[in-house]
Structure formats: C-alpha cells, structure tokens
SEZADREN-987058 format. One record per atom (N, C-alpha, C): atom name; residue in three letters; z, y, x. Coordinates in pm, whole numbers. Each point is the difference from the previous one (the first is absolute). Example, Ala and Ser with C-alpha at 12.3 -4.5 7.8 and 13.67 -1.06 7.14 Angstrom:
! residues 2
NODE atom type     pz     py     px
NODE    N  Ala    780   -569   1319
NODE   CA  Ala      0    119    -89
NODE    C  Ala      0    120     90
NODE    N  Ser    -72    105    -35
NODE   CA  Ser      6    119     82
NODE    C  Ser     73    109    -77
***
This chain:
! residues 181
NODE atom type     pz     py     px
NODE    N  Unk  16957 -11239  21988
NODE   CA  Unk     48    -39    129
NODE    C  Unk   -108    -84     66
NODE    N  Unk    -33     60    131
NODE   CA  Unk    -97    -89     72
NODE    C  Unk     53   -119    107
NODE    N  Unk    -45   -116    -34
NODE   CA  Unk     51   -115     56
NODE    C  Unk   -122      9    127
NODE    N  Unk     20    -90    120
NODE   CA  Unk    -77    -64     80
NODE    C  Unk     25   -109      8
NODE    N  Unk   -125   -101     53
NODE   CA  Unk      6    -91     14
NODE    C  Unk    112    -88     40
NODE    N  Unk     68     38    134
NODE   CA  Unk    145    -89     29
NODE    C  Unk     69     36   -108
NODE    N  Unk     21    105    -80
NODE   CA  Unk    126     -6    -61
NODE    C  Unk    -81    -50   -162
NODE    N  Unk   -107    -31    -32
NODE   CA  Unk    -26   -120    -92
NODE    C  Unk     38   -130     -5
NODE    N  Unk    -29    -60    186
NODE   CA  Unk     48    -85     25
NODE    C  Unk    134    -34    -45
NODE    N  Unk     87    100     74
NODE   CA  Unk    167    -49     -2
NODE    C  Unk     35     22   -168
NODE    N  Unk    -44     65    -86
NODE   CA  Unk     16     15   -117
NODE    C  Unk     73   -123    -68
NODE    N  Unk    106      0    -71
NODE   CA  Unk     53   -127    -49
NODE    C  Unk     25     65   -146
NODE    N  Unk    -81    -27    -98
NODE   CA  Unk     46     30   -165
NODE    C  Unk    124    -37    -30
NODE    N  Unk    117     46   -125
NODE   CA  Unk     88   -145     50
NODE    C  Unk    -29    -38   -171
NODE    N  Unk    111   -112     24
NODE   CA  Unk      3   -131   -105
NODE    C  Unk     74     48   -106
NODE    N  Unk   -103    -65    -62
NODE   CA  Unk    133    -17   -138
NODE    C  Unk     -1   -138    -43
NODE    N  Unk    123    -19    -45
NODE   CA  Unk     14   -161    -27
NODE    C  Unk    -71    -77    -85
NODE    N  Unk      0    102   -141
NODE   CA  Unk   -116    -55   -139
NODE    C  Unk   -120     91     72
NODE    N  Unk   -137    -23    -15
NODE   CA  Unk    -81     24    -12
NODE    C  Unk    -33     93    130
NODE    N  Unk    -37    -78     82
NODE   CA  Unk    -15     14    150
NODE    C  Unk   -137    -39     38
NODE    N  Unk    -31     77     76
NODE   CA  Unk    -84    -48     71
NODE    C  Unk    -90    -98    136
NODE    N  Unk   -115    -57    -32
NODE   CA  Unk     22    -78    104
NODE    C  Unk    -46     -4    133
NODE    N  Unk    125    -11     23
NODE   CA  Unk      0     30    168
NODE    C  Unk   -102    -11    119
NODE    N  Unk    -57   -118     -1
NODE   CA  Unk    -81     -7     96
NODE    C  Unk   -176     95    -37
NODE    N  Unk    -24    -54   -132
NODE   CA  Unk    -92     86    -55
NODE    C  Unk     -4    156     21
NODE    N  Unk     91     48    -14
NODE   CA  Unk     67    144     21
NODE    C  Unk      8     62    131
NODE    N  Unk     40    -89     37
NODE   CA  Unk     -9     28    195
NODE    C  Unk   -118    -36     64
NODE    N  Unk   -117    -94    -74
NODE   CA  Unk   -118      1     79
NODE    C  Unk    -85    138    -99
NODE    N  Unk      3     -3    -94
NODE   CA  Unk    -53    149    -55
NODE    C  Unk     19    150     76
NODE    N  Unk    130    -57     69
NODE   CA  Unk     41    142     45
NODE    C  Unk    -55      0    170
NODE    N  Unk    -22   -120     74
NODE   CA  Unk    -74     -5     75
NODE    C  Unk   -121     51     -4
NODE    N  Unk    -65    -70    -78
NODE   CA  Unk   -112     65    -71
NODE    C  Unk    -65    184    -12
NODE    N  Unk    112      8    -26
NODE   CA  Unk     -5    165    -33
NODE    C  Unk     -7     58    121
NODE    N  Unk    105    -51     71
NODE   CA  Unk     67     45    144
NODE    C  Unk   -132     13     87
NODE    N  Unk    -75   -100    -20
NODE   CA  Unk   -125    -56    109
NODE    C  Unk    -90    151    -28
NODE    N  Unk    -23    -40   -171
NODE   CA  Unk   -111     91    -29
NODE    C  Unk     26    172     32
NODE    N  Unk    126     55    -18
NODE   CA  Unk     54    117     54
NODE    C  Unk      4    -12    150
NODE    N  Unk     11    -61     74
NODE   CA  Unk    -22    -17    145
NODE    C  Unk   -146     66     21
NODE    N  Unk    -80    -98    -72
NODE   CA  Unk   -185    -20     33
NODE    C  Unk    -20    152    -84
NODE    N  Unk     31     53   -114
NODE   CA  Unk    -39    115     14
NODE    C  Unk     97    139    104
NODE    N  Unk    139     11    -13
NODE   CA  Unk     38     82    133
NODE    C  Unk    -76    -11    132
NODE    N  Unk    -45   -126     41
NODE   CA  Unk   -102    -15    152
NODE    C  Unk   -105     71      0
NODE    N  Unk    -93    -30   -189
NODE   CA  Unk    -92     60     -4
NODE    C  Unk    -23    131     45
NODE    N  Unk    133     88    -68
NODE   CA  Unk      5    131    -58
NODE    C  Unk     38     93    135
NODE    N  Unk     55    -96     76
NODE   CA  Unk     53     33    175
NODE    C  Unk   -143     59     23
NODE    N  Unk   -107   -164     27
NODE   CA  Unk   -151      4     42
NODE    C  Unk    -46    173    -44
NODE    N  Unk    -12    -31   -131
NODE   CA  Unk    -86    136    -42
NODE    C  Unk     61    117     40
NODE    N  Unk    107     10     -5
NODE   CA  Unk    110    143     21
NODE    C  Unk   -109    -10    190
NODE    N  Unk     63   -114     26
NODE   CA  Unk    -76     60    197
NODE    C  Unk   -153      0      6
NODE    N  Unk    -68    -48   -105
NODE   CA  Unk   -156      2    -16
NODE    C  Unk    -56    183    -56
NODE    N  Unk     81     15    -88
NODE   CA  Unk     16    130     -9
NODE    C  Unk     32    110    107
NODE    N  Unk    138      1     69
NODE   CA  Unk    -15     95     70
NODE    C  Unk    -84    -10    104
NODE    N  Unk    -96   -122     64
NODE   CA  Unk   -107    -10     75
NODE    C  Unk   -135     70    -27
NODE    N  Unk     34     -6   -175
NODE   CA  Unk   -162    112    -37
NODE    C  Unk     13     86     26
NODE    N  Unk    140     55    -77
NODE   CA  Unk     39    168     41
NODE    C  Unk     -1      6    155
NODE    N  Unk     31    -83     93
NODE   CA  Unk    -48     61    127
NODE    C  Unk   -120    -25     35
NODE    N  Unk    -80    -84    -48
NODE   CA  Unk   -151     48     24
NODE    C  Unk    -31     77    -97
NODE    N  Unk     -4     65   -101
NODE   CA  Unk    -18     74    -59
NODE    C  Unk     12    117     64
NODE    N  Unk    132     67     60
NODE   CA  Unk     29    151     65
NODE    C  Unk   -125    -80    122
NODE    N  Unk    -32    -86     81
NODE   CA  Unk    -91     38    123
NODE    C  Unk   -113    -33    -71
NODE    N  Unk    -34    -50   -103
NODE   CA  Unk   -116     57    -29
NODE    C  Unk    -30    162    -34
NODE    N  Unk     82     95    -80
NODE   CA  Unk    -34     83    -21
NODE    C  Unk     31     68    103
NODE    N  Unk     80     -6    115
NODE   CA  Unk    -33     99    129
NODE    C  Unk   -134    -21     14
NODE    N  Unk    -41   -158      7
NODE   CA  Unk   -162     -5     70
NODE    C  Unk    -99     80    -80
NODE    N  Unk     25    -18   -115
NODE   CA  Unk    -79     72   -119
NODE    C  Unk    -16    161     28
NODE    N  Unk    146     34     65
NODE   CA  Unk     -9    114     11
NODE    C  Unk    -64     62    134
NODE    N  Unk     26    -83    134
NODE   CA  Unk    -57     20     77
NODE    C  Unk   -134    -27    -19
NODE    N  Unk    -37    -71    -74
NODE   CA  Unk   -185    -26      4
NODE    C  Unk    -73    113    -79
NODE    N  Unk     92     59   -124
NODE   CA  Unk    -19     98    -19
NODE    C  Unk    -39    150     47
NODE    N  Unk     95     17     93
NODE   CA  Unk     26     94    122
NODE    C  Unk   -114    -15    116
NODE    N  Unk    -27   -104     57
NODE   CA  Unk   -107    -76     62
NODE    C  Unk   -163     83    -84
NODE    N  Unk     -3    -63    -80
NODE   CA  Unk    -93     33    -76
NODE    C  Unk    -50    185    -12
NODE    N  Unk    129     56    -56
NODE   CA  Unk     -7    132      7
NODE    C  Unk    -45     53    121
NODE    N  Unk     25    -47    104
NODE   CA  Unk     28     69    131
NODE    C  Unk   -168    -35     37
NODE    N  Unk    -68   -165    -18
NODE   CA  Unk   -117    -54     27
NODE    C  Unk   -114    136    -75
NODE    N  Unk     65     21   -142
NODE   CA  Unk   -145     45    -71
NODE    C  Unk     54    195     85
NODE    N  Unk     89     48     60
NODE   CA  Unk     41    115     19
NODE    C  Unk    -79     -1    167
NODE    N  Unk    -29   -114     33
NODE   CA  Unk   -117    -19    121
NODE    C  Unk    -72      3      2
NODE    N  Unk    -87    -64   -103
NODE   CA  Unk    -89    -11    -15
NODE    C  Unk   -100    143    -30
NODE    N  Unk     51     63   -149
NODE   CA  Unk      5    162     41
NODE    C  Unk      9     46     86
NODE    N  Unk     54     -2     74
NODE   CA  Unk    -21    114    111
NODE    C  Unk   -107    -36     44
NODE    N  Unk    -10   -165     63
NODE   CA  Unk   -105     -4     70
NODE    C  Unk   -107     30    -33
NODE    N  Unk    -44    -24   -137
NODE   CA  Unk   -108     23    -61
NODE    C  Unk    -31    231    -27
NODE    N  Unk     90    -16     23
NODE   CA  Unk      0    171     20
NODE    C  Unk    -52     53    135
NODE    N  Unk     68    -85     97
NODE   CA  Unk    -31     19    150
NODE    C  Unk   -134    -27     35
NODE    N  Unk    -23   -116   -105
NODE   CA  Unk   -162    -48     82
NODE    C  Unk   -108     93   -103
NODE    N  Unk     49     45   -118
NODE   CA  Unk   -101    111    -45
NODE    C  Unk      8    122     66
NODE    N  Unk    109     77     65
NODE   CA  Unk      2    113     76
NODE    C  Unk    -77    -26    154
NODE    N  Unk     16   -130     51
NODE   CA  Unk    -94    -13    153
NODE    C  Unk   -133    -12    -70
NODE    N  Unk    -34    -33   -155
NODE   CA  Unk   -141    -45     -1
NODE    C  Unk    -38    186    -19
NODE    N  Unk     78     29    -76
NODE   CA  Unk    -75    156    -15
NODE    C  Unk      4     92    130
NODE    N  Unk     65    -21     81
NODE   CA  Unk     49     46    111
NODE    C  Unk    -94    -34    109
NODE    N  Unk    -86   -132      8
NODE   CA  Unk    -93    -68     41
NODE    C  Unk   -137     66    -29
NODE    N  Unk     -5     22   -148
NODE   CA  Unk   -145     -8    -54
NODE    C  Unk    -54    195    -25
NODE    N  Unk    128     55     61
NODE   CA  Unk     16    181     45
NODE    C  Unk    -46    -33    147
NODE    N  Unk     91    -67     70
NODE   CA  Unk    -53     35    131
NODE    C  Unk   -146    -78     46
NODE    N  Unk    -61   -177    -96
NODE   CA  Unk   -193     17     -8
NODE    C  Unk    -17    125    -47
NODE    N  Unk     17    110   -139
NODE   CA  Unk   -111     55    -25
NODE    C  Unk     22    136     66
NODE    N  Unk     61     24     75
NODE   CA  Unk     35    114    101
NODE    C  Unk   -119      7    117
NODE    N  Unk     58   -167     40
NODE   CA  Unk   -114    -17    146
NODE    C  Unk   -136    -21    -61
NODE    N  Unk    -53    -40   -117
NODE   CA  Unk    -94    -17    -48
NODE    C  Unk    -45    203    -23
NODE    N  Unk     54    107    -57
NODE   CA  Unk    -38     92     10
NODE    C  Unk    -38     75    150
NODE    N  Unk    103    -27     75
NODE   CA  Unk    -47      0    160
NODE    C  Unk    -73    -60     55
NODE    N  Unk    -66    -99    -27
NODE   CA  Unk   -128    -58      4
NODE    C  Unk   -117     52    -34
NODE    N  Unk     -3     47   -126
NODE   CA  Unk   -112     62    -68
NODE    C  Unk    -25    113     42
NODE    N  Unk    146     80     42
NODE   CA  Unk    -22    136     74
NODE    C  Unk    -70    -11    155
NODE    N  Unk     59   -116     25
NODE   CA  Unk    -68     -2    179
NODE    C  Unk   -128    -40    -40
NODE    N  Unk    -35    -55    -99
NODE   CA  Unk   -180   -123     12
NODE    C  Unk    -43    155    -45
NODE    N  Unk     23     98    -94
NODE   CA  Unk    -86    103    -66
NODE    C  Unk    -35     79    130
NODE    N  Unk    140     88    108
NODE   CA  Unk      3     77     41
NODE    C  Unk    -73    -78     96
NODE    N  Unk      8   -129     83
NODE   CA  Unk   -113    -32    110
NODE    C  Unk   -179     -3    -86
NODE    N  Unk     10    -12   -116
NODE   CA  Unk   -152    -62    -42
NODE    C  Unk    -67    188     11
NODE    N  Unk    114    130     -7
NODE   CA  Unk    -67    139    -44
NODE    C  Unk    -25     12    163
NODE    N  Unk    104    -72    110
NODE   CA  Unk    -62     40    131
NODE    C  Unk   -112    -72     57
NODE    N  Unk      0   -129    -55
NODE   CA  Unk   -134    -55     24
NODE    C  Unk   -135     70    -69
NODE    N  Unk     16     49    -84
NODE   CA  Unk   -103     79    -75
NODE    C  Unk    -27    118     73
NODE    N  Unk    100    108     34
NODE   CA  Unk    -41    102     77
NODE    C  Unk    -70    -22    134
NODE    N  Unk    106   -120     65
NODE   CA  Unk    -95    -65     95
NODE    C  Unk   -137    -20     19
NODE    N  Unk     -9    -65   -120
NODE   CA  Unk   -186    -25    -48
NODE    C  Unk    -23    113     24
NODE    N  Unk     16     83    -93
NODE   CA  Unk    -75    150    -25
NODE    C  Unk    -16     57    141
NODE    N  Unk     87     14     77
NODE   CA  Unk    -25     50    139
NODE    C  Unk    -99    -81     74
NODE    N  Unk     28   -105      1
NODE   CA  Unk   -105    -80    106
NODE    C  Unk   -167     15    -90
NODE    N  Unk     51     11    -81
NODE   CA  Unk   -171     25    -61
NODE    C  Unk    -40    150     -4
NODE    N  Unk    110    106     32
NODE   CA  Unk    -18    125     10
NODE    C  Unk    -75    -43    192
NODE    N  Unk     68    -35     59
NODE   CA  Unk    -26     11    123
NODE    C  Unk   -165    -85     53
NODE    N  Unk      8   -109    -86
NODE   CA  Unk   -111    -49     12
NODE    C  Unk   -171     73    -31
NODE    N  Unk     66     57   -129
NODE   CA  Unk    -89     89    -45
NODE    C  Unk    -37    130    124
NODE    N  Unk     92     56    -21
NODE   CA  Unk    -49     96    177
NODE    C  Unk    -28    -58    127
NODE    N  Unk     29   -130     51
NODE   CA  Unk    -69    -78    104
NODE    C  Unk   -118     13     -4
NODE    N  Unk    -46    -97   -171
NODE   CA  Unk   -157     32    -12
NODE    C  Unk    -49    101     11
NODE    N  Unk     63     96   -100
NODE   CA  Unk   -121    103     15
NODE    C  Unk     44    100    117
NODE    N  Unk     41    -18    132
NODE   CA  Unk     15     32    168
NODE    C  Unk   -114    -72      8
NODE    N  Unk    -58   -105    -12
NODE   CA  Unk   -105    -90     41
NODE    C  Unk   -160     37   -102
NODE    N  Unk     59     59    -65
NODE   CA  Unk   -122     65    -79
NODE    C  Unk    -54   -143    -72
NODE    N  Unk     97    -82    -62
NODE   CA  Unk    -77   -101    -95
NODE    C  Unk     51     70   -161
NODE    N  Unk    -13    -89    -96
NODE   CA  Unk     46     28   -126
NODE    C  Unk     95    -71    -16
NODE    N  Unk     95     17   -127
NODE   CA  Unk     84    -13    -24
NODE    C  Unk    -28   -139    -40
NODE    N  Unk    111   -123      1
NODE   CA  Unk     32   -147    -48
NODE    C  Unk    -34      4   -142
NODE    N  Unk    -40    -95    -11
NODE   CA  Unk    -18    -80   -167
NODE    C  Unk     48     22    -19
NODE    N  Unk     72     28   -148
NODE   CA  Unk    122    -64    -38
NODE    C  Unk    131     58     -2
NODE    N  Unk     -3    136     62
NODE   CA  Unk     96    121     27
NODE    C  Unk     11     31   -131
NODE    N  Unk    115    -17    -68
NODE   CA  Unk      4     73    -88
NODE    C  Unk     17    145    -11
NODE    N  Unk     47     30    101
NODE   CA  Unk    116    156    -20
NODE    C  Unk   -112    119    130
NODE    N  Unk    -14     69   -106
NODE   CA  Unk   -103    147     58
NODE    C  Unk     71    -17    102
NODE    N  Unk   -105     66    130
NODE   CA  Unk     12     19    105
NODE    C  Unk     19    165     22
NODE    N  Unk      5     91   -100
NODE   CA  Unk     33    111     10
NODE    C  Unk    -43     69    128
NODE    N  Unk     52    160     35
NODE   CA  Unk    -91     48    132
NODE    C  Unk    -10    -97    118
NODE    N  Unk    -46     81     81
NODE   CA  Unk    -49   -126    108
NODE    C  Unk    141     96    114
NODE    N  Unk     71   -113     57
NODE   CA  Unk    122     64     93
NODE    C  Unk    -59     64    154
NODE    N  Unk     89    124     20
NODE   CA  Unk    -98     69    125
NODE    C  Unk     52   -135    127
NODE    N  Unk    -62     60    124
NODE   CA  Unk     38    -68     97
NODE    C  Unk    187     26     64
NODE    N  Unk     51    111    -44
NODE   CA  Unk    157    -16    -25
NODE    C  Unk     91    -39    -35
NODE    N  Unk    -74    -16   -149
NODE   CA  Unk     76    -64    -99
NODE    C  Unk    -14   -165     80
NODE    N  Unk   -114    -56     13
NODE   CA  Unk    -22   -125     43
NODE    C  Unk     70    -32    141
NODE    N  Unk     -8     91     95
NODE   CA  Unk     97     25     80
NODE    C  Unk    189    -55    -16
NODE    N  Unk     47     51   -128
NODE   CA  Unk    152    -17    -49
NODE    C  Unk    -33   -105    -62
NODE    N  Unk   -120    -16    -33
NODE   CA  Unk     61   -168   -112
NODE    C  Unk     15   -104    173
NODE    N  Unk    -88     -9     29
NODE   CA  Unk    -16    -82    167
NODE    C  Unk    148     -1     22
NODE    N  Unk     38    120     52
NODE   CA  Unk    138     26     47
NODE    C  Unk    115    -88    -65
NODE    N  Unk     -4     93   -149
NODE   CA  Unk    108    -85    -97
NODE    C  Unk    -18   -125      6
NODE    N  Unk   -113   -118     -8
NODE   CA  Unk    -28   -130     21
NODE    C  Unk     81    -20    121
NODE    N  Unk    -25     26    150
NODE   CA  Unk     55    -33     91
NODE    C  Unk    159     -4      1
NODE    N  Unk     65     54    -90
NODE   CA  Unk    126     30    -61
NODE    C  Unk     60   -100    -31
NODE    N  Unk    -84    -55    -84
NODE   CA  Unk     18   -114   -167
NODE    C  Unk     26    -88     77
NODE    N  Unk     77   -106    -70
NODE   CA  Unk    -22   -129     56
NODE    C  Unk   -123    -75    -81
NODE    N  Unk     -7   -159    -35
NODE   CA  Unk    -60    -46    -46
NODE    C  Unk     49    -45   -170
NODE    N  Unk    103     31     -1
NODE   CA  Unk    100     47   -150
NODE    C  Unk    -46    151    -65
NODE    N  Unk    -38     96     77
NODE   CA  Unk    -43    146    -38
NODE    C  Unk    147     74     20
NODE    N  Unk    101    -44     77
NODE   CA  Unk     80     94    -18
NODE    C  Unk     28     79    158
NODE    N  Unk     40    142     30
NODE   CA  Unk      1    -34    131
NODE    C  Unk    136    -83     76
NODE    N  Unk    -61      1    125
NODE   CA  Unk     51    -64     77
NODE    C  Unk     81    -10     43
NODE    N  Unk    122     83     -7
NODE   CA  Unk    142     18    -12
NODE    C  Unk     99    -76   -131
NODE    N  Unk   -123      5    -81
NODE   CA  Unk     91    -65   -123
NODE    C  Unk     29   -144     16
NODE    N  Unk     82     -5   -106
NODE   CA  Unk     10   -168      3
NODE    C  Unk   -102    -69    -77
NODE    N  Unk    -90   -112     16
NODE   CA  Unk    -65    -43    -80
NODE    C  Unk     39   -122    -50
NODE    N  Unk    -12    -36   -109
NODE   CA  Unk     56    -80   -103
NODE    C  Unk    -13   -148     33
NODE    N  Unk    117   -123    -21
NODE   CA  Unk     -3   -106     57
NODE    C  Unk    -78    -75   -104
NODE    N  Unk   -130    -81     41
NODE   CA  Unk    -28    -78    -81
NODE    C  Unk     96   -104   -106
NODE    N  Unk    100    -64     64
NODE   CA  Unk     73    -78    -36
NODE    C  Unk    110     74    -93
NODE    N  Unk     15     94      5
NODE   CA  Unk    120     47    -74
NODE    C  Unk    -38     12   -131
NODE    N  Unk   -108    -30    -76
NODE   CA  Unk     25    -19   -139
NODE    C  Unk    -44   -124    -16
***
C-alpha cells in the first residue's frame, strides 16, 4: 500500500497499554519520514517534468536532425548538378574555341593561298612589264618565266586587272572585311 505524505502525517499507530510506544518520539519520526517522502515525491515531480522536456527537445531535435539531413541531401544534390552544368558549358565552351579556332586557320590558310597567287600574278605581270620594256628579268624571281605572252594575251591580263580590285577579286564581289576576323 502506497502512503503519501499527508496521509503519513495524519497516520496515528494505536496504543497499547503494556508496551507502547513513545509518543512524541514516534510522531516526530513520522514527521520525519513525512518531510523526507515529501522532498523525494517533489523531487520525482521535478524529474518526471525534466524528463518530458528532453523528450520534447529530443523529438525537435531529431526533426532538426532530420531536416538538416534533408538540407544536406538536397545541398550535395546541387551541388552536382552544378558541377555537371559548369562541366557541360566548359565543354560546350571549349567546342565552340576550337570550332572558331578551325575557322580561323581555314580563313588565315585560304587568305595566305590568295595572297600567294596574288604574288604569283603580280610577279607574272611584272615579269611581262619588263620584258614589254625589253629589260631582264628581277633578281631573285624564283619561278621560270616560261614563254614570253603575245600582245593579246597581255592585252586580257591588262583587261582582267582593270576588273580586279586591289583584293584580286572582281569587282562585283564582295571583298572581305578586315575586321571580321
């Protein structure tokens, strides 16, 4: 049978006539008891509400746990991508340098073969200037001067020149913007 404190208090043993106990001794003992069952029930109150205070920080800690968790998942599920995204613009980037870099090389080759034919003509033409003038041929010519051109032929080159621009293409065409590469 579980007693509490008030009803320790009111507790009255009873008497017996031979061999009794003594009273006041008995009743401050039982005070005694009363006090100390008080001071631990208060205690046991304390802890019982100290307890269910963990258990409720306990459940919001583990939501947080769980949301930081979730947080986390979602952070490193960003991070991936991004790191996916910024390797697909870098490859995506470094296709469209070596693209324009091949269109480069194609425009520098294909202008350096018209600057060359260029040469070759103006030194074709130079070469028949001179020898119209009856001198010899330039130092330094590498490339045979082959037959000597009639006055017809020299005739159409004249012509075709008057054609050309100063690019060699004729004059209807479009000629190429310096600036555009």
């Amino acid at each position: 049978m579980a007693l509490t404190p008030v009803e320790i208090r009111h507790l009255k043993p009873p008497h017996a006539t031979f061999r009794g106990y003594r009273v006041a001794a008995t009743d401050n003992l039982l005070e005694e008891i009363a006090a100390s069952f008080e001071d631990v029930w208060r205690e046991r109150a304390d802890l019982a509400d100290k307890v269910e205070q963990l258990e409720t920080d306990l459940v919001r800690f583990r939501e947080l746990e769980s949301l930081l968790r979730t947080t986390l998942v979602s952070a490193e599920q960003a991070s991936a991508q991004m790191r996916d995204q910024a390797r697909r613009e870098a490859e995506l980037i470094l296709d469209q340098a070596h693209a324009e870099a091949r269109d480069i090389q194609r425009r520098s080759i294909a202008e350096n073969e018209r600057l060359a034919h260029e040469s070759r003509r103006l030194r074709a033409q130079l070469v028949d200037a001179l020898s119209a003038l009856g001198e010899p041929e330039p130092a330094g010519s590498a490339e045979p001067l082959g037959e000597p051109q009639t006055e017809t032929s020299a005739e159409q080159d004249t012509d075709a020149a008057e054609e050309r621009s100063w690019y060699g293409y004729p004059n209807e065409a479009v000629v190429p913007d310096a600036d555009a590469a």
